[in-house]
N, C-alpha and C positions, 0 to 999 in steps of 0.2 A: 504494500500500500504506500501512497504517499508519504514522506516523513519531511519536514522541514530541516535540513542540512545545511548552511552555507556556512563554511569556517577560511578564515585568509590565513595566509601565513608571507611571510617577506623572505623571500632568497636572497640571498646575502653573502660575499667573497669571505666575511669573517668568520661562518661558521663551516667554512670550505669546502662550498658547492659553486659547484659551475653553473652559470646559468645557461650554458648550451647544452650541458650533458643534462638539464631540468628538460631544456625544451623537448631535444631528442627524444627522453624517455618519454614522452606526453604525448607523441607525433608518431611514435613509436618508429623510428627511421634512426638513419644513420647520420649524426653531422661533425662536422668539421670545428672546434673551439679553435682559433687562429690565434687568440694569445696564448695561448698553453702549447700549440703543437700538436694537439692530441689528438682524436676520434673517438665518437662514443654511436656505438651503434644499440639498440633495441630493436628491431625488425620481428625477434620472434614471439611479440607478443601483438603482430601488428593487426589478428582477428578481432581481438578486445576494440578497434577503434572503428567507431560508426560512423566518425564523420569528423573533418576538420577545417578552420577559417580563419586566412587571418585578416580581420576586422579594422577599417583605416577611421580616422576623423575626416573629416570634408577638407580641413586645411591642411594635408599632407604636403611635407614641400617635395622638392622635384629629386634633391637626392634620395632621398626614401622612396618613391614612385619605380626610379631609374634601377635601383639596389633588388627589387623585387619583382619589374616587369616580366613577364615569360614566364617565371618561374613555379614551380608547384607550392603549394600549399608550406610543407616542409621546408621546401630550398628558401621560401619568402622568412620564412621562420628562423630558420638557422642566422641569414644575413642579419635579418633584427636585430638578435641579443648578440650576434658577434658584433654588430655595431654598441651597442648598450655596453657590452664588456669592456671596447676599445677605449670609448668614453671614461670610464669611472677610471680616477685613479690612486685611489685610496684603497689599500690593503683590508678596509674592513668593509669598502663600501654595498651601501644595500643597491639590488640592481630589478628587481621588478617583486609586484605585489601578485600571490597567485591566491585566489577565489576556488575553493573547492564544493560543488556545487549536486549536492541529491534531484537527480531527475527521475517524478512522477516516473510510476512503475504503469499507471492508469493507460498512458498514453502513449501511441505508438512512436515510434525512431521518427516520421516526417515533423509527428505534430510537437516533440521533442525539442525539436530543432529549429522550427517557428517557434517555440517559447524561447528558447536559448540566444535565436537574433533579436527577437521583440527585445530581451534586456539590457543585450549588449548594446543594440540601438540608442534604447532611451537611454541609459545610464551608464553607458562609458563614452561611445565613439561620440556620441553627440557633445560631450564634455572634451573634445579633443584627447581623448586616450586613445591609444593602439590595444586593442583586445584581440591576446593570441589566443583560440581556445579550444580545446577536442574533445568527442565525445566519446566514451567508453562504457563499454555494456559487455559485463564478460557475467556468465551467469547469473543472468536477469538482476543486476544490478548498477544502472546506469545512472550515468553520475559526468560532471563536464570539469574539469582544468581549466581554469582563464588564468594569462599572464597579463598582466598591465604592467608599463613603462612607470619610473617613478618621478621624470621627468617629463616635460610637453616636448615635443620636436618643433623644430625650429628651421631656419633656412641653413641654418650653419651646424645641425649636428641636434643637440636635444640644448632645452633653457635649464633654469633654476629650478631645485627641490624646492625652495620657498618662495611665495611669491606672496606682495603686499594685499590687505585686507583693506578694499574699497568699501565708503559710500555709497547713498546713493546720488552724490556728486561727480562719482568718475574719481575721485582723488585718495588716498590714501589713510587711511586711520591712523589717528596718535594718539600717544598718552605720553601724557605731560606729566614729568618729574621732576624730583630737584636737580637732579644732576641735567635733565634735558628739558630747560624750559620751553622750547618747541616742541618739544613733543617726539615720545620714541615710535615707529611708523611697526604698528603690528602688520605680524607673518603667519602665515598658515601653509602645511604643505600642500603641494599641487594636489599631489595624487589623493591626496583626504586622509582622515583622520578617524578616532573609535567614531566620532557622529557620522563619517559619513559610511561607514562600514553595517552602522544601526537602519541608517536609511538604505542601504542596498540590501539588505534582509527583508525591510518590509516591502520595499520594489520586487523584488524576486518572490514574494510572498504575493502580491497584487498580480504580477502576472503570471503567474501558474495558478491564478485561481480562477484568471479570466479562461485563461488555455483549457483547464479542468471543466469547466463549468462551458465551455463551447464543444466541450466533446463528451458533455451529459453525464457529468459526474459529479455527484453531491461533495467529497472530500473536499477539507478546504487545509490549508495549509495557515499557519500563522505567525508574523515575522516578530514579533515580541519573543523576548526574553522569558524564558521559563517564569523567573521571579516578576516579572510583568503581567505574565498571565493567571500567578497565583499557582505556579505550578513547581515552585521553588523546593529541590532537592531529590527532584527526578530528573535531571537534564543525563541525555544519554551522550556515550562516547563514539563515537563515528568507527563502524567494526573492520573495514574495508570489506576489499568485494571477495576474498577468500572466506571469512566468518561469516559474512552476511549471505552467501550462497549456501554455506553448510546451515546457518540458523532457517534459512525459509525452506531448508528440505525436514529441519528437526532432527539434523546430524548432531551428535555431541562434540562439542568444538574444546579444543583446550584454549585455556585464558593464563597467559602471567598472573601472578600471585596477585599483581596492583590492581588489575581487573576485575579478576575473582571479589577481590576485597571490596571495591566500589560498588560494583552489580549487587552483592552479596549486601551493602550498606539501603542501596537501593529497592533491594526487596524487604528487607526491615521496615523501609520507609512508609512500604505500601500497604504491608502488612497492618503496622500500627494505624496508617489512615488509605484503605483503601478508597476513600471518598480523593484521592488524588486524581487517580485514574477514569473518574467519570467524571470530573472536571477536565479532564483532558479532550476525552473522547465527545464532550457535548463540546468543547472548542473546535473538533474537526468535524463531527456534524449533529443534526440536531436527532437522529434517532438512529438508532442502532440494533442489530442482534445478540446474540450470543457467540458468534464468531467472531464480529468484529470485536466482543472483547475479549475473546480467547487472543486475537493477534495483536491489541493492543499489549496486552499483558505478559504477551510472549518478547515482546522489548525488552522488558525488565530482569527478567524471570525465568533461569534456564531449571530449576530444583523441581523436580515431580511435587513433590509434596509439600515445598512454600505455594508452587504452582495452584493446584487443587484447594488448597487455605485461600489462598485470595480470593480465587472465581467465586468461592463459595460465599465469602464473608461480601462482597459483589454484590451477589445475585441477591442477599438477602438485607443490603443497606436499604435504609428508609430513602434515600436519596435517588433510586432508582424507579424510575416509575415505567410501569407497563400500558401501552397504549394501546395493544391489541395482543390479545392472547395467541399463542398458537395455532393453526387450520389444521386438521386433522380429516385426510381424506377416508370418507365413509366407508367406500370399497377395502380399499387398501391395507386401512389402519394405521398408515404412514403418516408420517408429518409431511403437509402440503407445500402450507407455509410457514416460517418461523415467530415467534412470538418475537414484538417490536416494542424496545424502550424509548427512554428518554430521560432526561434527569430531574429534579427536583428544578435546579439554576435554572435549565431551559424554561422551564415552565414560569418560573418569576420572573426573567428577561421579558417573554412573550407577554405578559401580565400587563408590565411595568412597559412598554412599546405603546401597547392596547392603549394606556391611562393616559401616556402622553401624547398620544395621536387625538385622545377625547378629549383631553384637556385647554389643547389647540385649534379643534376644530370648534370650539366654544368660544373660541376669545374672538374679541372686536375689535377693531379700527385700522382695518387693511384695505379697503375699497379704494378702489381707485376710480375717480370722475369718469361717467360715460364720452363725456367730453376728451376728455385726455386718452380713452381706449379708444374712439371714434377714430383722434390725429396718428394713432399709433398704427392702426389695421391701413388706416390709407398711406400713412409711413412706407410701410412695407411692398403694398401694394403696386407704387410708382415709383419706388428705390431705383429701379434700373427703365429708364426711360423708354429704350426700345425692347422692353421684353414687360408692359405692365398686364397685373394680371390681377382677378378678385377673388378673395377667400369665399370661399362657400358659406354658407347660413352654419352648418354644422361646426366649422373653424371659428367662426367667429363667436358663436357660442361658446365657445371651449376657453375661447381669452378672455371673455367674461367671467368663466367660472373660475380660473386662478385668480384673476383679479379683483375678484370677489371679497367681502370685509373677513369672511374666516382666515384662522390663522394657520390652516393649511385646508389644502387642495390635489386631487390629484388628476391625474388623465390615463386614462388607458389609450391606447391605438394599436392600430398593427404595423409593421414597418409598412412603409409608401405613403400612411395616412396623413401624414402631411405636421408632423410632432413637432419638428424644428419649424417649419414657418411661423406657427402658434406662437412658438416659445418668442422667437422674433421680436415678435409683434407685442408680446406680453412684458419685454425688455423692455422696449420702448414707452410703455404707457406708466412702468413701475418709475421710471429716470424719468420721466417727467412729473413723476407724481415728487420726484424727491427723493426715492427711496434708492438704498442700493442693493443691487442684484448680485449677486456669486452664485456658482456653479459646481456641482459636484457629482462624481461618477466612479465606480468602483476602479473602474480600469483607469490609469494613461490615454491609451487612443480614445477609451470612448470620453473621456474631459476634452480630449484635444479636440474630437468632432461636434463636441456640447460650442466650446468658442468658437469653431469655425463657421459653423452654420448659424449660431441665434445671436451673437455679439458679448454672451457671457462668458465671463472672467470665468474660468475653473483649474479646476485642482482635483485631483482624487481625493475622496473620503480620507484616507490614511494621511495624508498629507496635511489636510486641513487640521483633520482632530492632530495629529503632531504642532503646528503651526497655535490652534488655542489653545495648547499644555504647556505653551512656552511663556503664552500672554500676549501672543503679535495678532494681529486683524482678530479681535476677538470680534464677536457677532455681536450684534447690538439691537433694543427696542426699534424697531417699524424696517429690519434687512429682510430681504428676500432670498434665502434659503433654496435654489433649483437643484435634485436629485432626480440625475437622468439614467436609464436603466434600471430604475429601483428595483428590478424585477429579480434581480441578481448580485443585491445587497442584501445581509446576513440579518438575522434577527437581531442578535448580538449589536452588530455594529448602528444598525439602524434604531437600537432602541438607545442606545450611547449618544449618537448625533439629537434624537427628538428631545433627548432630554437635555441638552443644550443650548436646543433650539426654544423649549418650553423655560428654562430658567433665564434668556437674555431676552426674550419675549419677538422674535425673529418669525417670521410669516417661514412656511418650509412647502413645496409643492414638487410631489414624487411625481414624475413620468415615467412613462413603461409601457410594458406588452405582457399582462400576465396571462397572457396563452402561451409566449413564443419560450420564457426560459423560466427554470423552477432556481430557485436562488441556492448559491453555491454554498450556502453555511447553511445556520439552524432555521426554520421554520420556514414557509410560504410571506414571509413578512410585509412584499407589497401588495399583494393579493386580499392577506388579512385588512389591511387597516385600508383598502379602498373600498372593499365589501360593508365596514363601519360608517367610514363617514362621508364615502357616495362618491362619486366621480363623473367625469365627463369624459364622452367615449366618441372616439373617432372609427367610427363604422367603414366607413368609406375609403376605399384605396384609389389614391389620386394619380399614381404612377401606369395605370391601365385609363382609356380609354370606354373600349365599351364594358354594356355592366355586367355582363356574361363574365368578361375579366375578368373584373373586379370581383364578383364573387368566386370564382376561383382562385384568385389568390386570398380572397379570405378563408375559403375551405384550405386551400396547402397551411398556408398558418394556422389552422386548428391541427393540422395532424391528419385532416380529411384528403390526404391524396390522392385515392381512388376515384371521389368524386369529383374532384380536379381537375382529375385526367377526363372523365367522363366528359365534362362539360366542351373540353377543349376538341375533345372526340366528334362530340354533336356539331360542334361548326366544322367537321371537316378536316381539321388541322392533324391530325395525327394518323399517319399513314404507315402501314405494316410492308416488309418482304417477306420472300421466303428466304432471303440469303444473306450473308452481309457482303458482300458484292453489290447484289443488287441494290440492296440499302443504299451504298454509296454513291453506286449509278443514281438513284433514285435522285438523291440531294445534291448531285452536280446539276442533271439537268432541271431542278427545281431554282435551283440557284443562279442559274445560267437565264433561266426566262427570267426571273424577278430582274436579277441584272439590266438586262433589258428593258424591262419596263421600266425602273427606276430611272435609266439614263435618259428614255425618252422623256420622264417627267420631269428631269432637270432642263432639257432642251426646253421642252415646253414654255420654263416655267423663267426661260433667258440666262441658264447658267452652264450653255454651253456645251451642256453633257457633263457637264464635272459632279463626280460623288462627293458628300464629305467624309466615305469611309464608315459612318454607321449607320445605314441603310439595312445593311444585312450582315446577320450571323452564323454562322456554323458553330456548332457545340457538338464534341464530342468525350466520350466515356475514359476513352485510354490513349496514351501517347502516340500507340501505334497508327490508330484510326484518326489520330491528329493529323501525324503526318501522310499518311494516304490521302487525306479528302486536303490539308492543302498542296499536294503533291497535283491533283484530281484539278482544282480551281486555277490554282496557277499556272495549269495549262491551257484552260480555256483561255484566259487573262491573256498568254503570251500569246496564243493564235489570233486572237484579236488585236494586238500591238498594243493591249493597254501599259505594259509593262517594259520598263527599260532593259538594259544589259543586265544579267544575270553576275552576280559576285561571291565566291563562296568565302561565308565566313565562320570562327569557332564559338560554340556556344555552350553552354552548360549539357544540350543534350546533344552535341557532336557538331558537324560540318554542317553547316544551312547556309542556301541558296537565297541571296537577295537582291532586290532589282526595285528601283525608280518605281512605284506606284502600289509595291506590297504593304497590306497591315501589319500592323506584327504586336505583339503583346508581351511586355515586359513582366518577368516570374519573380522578381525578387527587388526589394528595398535596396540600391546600391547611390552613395554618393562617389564622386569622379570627379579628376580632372583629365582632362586633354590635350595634352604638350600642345596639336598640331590646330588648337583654338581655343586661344587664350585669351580672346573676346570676349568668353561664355563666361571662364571665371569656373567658380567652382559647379559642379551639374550633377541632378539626382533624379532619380525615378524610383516608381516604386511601383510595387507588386500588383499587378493591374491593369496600369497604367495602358491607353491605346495609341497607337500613332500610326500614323504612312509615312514608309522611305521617301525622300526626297529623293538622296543620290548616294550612289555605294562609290562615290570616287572626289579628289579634288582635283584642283585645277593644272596639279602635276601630273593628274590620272593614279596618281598611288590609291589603295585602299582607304577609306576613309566612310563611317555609315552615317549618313544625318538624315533624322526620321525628327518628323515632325509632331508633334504631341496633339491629342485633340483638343486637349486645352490649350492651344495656338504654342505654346513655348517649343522652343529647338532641343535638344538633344544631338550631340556629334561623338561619335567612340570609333 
């Protein structure tokens, strides 16, 4: 099962380790240490490694680019810390910070690996780090190595370990002494500190919950400190993947004496208060089995008969409560289903949520003038000149309903129903009422999509509640409180936040989809408290056209697939082969008439014939069939001359063919730069992303790709 894992430790020339015989082992390859002379090879352990990256900041300068172009993964790796080594020249000095990191057992090697970039994203490379990092999975124990730099790189090599602690002037911090009555300029190291090591726990904790919870898994992980969570004097010792292979077969492992001793201390712990361990397990979710606490407990606990004492004294605490008895199939005689706990805590959390959500939706003087939500809907409405458009009766209802005098509100929608425009429009009428708005979201991405789309300020839950325990932007009487995806915030944390929300006297309005995701901790908690104090619901899916649509994708969003399909069936739309040949044939030539018609509707319509490229789609299941049907397309394309010169180039999934008028679809978040355009400056894309080549060549004719984005920006690699 999931376990929350992240421990650092600092490599270092003084306690005399190389940091290239570190990387090598990590990489599990062979490399070269150039100040030592030496070679350190690892190769035969090179099945354990699932997968490796080495991870750049956007401002890479040109000698680090150059030191690594062409080269594999490894050979990128090696040059780095032989560079870092060359650097340091201090006989004790420290030379990179290494992040050892437990990866969800939940989820599979892809979706692993999309959690492992989401964080190295948000919280290293984007902070200008280099994050070397590899993934290892040797009997189902997978787990990643990150190395960070403990310097920034620079145009000349790497900067300072210390760099000054700014204002929010731009200028340097002082304190003023006797000996320095200007003032002595505080330092902070680059690469962070115990606080920021705290904040990369609950970051990594934030997104393997989001990861977990998009791949339908209640487990939640939690980046607090044992004695944080109240869990003070069970903190476990990290076993490696030999022990931890032999403990999940329930092999008997030998332990050194000091292990013995601690584990051994450990289950005393438990024994005296097994109410520890159901403090734990209502922290990773809100109901459980008898298995899960068989495996909780097997953490702790290798002795048959401490074993057996606990479960028992367990199963018979006041503190465990049973929410449904065991099913017991009639025929059989067998157990169906298993009997379903909960704890005591959960149930006073959920309680104590329930009162503060009632206690909120009671209070008064949050209204915002018809008047001022009037100026706001039309705000939005004629924001973009040539694209103005009118919220429906249903939307406009709904801005009403947040801005309404309770002191919360919620809305349901289903995704497309049009969430973010609302919110928009409900920003607008709050800031001019006066009030100020903030924004919050369990994930990273989904806060950063909260401010991109409605204009509010946000931050992740975790973030924020860190930021009030400190006493900075505390919340305050008549603020506006926005929680977006509530649907997939925990009981726990949600009943923490209302209770905050209820004692600074702050207005707090949950948004969500409680059909689309069941929330990643304890309880149903958006679900509950909108079912309480009422909600305004966005029926309607605005991203479809006719209502046939529309209601199928309201049925896919229920889970109603079948009917979905049904619906799309009855218009026609969904046509069967007998082969998958045919199939393909079938969607060339489908594809090929649309084509046609579409171009003629361009002529028509005075643009010449020119497409902008999302007219039409092809979707397919597997890689293979990716490349057949546009193998299949882009030869019609090229029999038609819609297509330039053909140029082969290297890609993640081998040699691909590209030419002057191809779509093409970028698979991954990458920031770049361009030696051969340096116009552009620094250049990213991201995972999704659509564009048409312009030209696979420059004006030397050398190779060169530049595809142009649908969002109008260039891209050149």
């Amino acid at each position: 099962m999931a376990i929350m894992f992240v421990r650092a430790q600092v490599i270092s020339r003084g306690a005399g380790r190389s940091i290239v015989s570190a990387a090598a082992y990590r990489h599990r390859a062979r490399m070269m240490d150039e100040q030592a002379g030496s070679s350190f090879s690892y190769r035969g352990g090179a099945s354990e490694l699932a997968h490796e990256e080495l991870a750049l900041p956007d401002q890479t300068p040109d000698w680090m680019r150059a030191a690594i172009d062409g080269r594999t993964v490894a050979a990128a790796s090696e040059a780095l810390w032989n560079a870092v080594d060359a650097f340091e020249k201090r006989a004790d000095a420290q030379l990179a910070r290494e992040l050892i990191i437990a990866l969800p057992e939940e989820l599979t090697r892809a979706e692993n690996i999309a959690l492992a970039r989401e964080f190295v994203r948000d919280n290293l490379t984007s902070k200008g780090m280099v994050a070397d990092w590899v993934y290892h999975d040797k009997d189902g124990n997978p787990h990643i190595h990150l190395m960070t730099t403990l310097r920034p790189l620079t145009e000349e090599g790497f900067g300072r370990k210390k760099v000054a602690v700014t204002g929010e002037d731009g200028t340097p911090l002082r304190v003023v002494t006797p000996d320095r009555p200007n003032g002595r300029i505080v330092y902070k190291l680059w690469a962070g500190d115990k606080e920021t090591m705290k904040a990369w726990k609950i970051a990594w904790a934030e997104t393997a919950n989001r990861h977990l919870a998009l791949a339908g898994h209640e487990i939640r992980l939690d980046g607090r400190s044992y004695a944080e969570q109240g869990l003070d004097g069970i903190a476990q010792k990290h076993l490696g993947p030999e022990k931890a292979a032999l403990s999940r077969r329930g092999a008997e492992m030998y332990f050194a004496p000091a292990d013995l001793a601690r584990r051994q201390k450990m289950a005393d712990r438990l024994l005296a208060d097994p109410a520890l361990l159901l403090k734990q397990l209502g922290n990773e979710r809100s109901t459980f089995d008898e298995r899960d606490i068989a495996k909780a407990l097997h953490r702790y606990v290798d002795d048959p008969a401490d074993f057996a004492n606990i479960r028992a004294r367990l199963m018979a605490s006041d503190d465990l409560i049973m929410l449904k008895p065991q099913q017991i199939d009639a025929e059989t005689g067998k157990a169906s289903e298993p009997a379903v706990f909960t704890t005591r805590e959960i149930l006073r959390i959920e309680y104590d949520m329930a009162r503060s959500a009632q206690v909120l939706s009671e209070r008064r003087g949050f209204a915002v003038s018809s008047r001022h939500v009037a100026a706001a809907v039309k705000n939005v409405e004629t924001r973009d000149p040539e694209k103005p458009f009118k919220l429906d009766a249903e939307q406009v209802d709904a801005i009403h309903h947040v801005t309404g005098d309770s002191g919360i509100a919620a809305v349901v929608g289903l995704a497309g129903a049009g969430k973010s425009t609302l919110l928009a429009a409900a920003r607008v009428a709050w800031e001019h009422d006066g009030r100020r708005v903030i924004g919050a979201a369990l994930a990273g991405k989904a806060a950063e999509g909260l401010e991109d789309s409605s204009g509010i300020r946000s931050r992740t839950l975790a973030s924020w509640e860190l930021i009030w325990a400190n006493g900075r932007e505390t919340l305050h009487r008549g603020d506006v409180l926005v929680i977006d995806e509530a649907g997939m915030v925990s009981s726990q944390q949600l009943a923490r936040v209302l209770k905050i929300a209820e004692e600074a006297g702050t207005k707090v309005v949950l948004v969500g989809d409680a059909m689309q995701l069941q929330p990643i901790q304890a309880g149903a908690a958006f679900r509950a408290i909108a079912e309480r104090i009422g909600f305004a619901e966005l029926a309607g899916v605005r991203r479809q056209r006719e209502d046939w649509a529309r209601e199928a994708s309201r049925l896919f969003a229920r889970g109603e697939v079948e009917k979905g399909l049904d619906a799309y069936a009855q218009q026609g739309h969904i046509i069967e082969a007998g082969t998958r040949a045919e199939t393909i044939d079938r969607i060339v030539a489908d594809w090929s008439e649309a084509r046609k018609l579409a171009i003629e509707t361009s002529v028509l319509e005075g643009n010449d014939g020119r497409l902008r490229g999302d007219e039409l789609l092809v979707l397919a299941h597997t890689n293979a069939d990716v490349k057949r049907l546009n193998e299949a397309l882009r030869s019609v394309m090229t029999g038609e001359g819609a297509l330039g010169e053909s140029r082969s180039f290297r890609t993640e999934r081998g040699a691909r063919e590209f030419a002057a008028g191809d779509r093409i679809i970028f698979l991954e978040n990458a920031r770049f730069l361009e030696p051969r355009a340096p116009r552009l400056g620094p250049q990213y894309v991201k995972n999704g992303m659509l564009g048409t080549v312009v030209s696979t060549g420059d004006k030397r004719g050398d190779t060169l790709l530049s595809v142009r984005l649908d969002n109008g920006r260039d891209v050149v690699i």
